[in-house]
C-alpha positions in Angstrom: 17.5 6.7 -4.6 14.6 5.4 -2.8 12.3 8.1 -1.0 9.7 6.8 1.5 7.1 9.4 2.0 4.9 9.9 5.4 1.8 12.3 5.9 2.7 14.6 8.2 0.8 16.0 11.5 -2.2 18.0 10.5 -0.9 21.2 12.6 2.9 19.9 12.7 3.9 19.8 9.0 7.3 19.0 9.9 6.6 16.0 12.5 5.4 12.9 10.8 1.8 11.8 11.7 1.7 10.1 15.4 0.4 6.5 13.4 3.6 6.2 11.0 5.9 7.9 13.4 7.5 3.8 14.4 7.8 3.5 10.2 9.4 6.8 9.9 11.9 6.0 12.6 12.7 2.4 11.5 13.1 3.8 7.1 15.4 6.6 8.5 17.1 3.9 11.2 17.7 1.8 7.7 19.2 4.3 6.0 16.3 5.6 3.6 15.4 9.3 2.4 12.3 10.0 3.8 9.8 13.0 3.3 6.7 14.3 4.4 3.5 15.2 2.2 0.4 17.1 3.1 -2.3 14.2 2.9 -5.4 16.5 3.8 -4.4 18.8 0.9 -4.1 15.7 -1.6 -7.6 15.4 -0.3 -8.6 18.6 -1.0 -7.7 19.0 -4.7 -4.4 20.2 -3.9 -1.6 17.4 -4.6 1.0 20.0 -5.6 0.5 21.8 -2.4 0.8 18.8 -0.7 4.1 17.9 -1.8 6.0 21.1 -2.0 8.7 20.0 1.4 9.2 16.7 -1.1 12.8 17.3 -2.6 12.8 18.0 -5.8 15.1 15.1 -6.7 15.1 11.8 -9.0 14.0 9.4 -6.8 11.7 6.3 -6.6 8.9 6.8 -4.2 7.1 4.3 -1.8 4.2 6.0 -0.3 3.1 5.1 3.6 0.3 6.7 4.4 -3.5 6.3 4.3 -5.4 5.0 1.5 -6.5 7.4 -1.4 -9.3 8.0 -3.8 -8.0 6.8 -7.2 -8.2 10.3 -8.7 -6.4 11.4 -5.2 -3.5 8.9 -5.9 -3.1 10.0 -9.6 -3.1 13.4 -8.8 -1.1 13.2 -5.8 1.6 10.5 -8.4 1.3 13.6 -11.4 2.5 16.3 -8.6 5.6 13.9 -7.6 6.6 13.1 -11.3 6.5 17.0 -11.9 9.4 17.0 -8.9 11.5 14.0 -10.4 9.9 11.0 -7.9 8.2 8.2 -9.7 5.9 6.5 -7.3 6.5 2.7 -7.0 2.9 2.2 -8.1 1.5 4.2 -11.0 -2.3 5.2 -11.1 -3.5 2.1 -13.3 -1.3 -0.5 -10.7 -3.0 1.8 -7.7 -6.4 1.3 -8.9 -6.6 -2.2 -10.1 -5.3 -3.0 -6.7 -8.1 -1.1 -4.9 -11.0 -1.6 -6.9 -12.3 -5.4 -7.8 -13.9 -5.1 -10.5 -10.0 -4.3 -12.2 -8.0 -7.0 -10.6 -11.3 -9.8 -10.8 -10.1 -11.0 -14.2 -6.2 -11.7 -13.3 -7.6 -13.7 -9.9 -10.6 -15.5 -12.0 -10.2 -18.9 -10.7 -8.4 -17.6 -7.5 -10.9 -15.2 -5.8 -14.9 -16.2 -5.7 -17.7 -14.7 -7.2 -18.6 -11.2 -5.1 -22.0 -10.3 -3.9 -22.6 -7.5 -0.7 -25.4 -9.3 1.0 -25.8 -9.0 4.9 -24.8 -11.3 6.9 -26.8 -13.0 9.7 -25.4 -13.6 13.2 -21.8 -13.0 14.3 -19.0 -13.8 12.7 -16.0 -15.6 14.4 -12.8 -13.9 13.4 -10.8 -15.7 15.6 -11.8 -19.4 14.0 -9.3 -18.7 10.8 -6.9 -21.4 10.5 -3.4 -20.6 12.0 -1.3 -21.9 8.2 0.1 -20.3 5.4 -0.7 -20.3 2.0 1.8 -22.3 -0.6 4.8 -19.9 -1.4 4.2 -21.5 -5.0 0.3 -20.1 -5.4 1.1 -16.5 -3.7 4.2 -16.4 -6.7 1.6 -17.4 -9.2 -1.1 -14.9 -8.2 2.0 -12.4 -7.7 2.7 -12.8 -11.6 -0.7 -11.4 -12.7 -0.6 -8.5 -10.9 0.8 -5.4 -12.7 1.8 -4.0 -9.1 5.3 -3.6 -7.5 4.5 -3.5 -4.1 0.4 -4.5 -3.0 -1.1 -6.3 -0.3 -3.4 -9.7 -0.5 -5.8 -11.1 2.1 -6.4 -14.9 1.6 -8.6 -17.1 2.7 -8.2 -21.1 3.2 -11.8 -22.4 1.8 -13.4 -25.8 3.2 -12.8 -27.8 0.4 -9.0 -27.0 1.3 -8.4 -24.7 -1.3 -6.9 -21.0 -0.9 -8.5 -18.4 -2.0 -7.9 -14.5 -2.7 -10.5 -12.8 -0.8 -8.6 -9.0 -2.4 -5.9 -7.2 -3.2 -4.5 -3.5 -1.9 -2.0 -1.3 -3.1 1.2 -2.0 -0.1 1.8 1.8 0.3 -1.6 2.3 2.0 -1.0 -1.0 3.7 -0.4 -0.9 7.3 1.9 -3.1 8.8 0.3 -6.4 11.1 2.5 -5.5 14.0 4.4 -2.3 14.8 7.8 -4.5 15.7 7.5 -5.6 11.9 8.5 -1.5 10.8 12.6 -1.8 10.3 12.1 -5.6 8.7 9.7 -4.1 6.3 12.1 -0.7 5.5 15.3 -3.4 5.7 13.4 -5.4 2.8 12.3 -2.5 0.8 16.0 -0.6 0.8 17.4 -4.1 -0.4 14.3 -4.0 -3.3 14.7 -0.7 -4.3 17.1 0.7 -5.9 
């Protein structure tokens, strides 16, 4: 079974939190378990807390919700395992998705050399070139990263070359458009099993 787990509303515990509440519609609408978890108490030290309404069932979890501290997430993925749910991610796929410095070596080649420098002017957000990247590369970045579900922001260089600017872990992903919610829980009930 596939359970899709939402935060919940800070004084609402059994209302899903306003921001997922379209995601939460559209993975019930498809026919998905859903759940809700505590995310201000995963916060807080207090993953087990935050997941006693979770059913106590063997399931595989896809977490939707804000993004977590790395010690959060493993915390938060311990206190499901305890209850039978095995998080689509583990910690080590969670953190190499999150922090650079883990996933630089499987995108050497792929992603540039980083530096935080300030940058002068303004930057034109709206200049990014309206094409895809080849299905072909994304597969063959895909295959070096030990993640089931993450995210990946690309970027099409001048010499014409694609580029991985970074990667995320897809259960702290938001979606691009809200219409996109019952596509994305359509796709992930046909993945999952």
């Amino acid at each position: 079974m596939t359970l899709v787990l939402f935060p919940h509303q800070t004084f609402t515990p059994r209302e899903v939190e306003p921001d997922f509440a379209e995601e939460h519609a559209a993975a019930r609408e498809e026919g998905l378990a859903t759940a809700l978890i505590d995310h201000t108490e995963i916060t807080r030290g207090d993953s087990v807390g935050a997941v006693r309404r979770v059913p106590a069932v063997p399931a595989t979890g896809v977490y939707r919700g804000w993004m977590l501290r790395a010690a959060d997430y493993h915390a938060f993925y311990t206190a499901l395992a305890e209850r039978g749910v095995s998080l689509v991610n583990d910690p080590d796929a969670y953190r190499f998705c999150h922090h650079l410095p883990e996933c630089y070596p499987a995108l050497a080649g792929e992603t540039p050399l980083t530096t935080w420098l300030p940058v002068p002017g303004e930057v034109d957000f709206e200049a990014a070139p309206p094409t895809m990247p080849p299905v072909d590369w994304m597969r063959e970045i895909a295959r070096r990263v030990p993640s089931r579900l993450f995210t990946m922001a690309v970027a099409l260089r001048e010499d014409g070359r694609w580029t991985v600017i970074e990667l995320g872990d897809g259960q702290v992903a938001g979606l691009p458009a809200p219409e996109l919610a019952r596509d994305f829980h359509r796709q992930l009930r046909k993945a999952t099993p």
